[in-house]
C-alpha positions in Angstrom: 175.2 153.0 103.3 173.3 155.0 100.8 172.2 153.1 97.8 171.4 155.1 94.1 167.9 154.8 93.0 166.8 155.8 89.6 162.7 155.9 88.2 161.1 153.6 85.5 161.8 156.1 83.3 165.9 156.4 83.8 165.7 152.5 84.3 164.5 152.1 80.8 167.0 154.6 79.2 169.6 152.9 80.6 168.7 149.5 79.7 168.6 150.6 76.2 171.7 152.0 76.4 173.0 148.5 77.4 173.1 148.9 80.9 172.9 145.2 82.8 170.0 144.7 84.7 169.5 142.0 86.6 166.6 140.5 88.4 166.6 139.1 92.0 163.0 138.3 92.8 162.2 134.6 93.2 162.4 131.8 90.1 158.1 132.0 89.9 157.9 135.8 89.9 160.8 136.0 87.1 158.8 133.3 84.8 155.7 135.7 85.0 157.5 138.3 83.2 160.8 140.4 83.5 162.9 143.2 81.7 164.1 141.4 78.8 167.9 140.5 79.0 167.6 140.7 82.8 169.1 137.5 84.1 167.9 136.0 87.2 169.9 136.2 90.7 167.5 135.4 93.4 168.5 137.9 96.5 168.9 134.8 98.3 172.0 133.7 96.1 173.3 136.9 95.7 175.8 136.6 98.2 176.9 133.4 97.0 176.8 134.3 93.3 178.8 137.8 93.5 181.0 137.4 91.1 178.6 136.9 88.6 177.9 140.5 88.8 179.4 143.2 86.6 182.4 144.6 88.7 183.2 147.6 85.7 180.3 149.4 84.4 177.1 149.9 86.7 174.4 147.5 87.4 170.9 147.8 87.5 169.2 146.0 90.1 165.4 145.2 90.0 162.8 143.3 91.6 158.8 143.4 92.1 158.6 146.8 93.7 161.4 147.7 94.9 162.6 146.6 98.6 164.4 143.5 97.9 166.8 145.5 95.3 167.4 147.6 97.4 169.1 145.4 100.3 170.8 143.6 96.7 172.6 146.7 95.8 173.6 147.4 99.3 175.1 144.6 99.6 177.1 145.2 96.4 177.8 148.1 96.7 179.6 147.1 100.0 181.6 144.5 97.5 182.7 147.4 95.5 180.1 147.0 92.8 178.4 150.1 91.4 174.9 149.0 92.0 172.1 150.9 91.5 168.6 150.5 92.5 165.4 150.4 90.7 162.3 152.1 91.8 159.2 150.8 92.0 160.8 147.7 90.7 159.1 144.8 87.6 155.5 146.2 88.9 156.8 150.1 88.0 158.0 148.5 84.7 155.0 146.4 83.6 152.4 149.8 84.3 154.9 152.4 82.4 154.5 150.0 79.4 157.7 148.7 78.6 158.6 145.1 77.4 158.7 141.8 79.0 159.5 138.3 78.8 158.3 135.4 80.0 159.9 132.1 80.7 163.0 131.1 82.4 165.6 132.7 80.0 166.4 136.4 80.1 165.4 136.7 76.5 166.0 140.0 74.4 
């Protein structure tokens, strides 16, 4: 199965649009810093934690650089979820600039 990747760039305009992201590296990596709002769903609980993902609108899917989104939205997308995935991942995000939080809440 194919699964849609989109740039930093995209992956920011979408987020500000209000597009969900949502982070599925491991609880240390996402305290470092992530896309603010992102919640955390390690890939490990993905499977288990489904419905927790947006079954409407599209989902963005992101972790450090980009290979463990990937086999997260291939999964969903096989659960009917339209998961997309973004390049180059929190590492793309961090060097293009754009915000992030710290801590174990997905802050704003």
């Amino acid at each position: 199965m194919t699964v849609p990747e989109i740039d930093i760039a995209e992956a920011a305009r979408r987020h500000a649009a209000g597009t969900t992201v949502i982070d599925v590296r491991e609880p240390d990596e996402y305290v470092e810093g992530h896309v603010p709002g992102a919640p955390l769903i390690p890939l490990g609980e993905v499977m288990e934690r489904v419905d927790e993902f947006p079954t409407v609108d599209e989902v963005l899917i992101i972790c450090k650089v980009g290979g463990r989104s990937a086999r997260a939205a291939q999964f969903l997308r096989g659960q009917g979820i339209d998961a997309i995935n973004i390049a180059g991942g929190t590492m793309a995000w961090i060097e293009a600039g754009h915000p992030v939080v710290t801590g174990d809440e997905p802050g704003s």
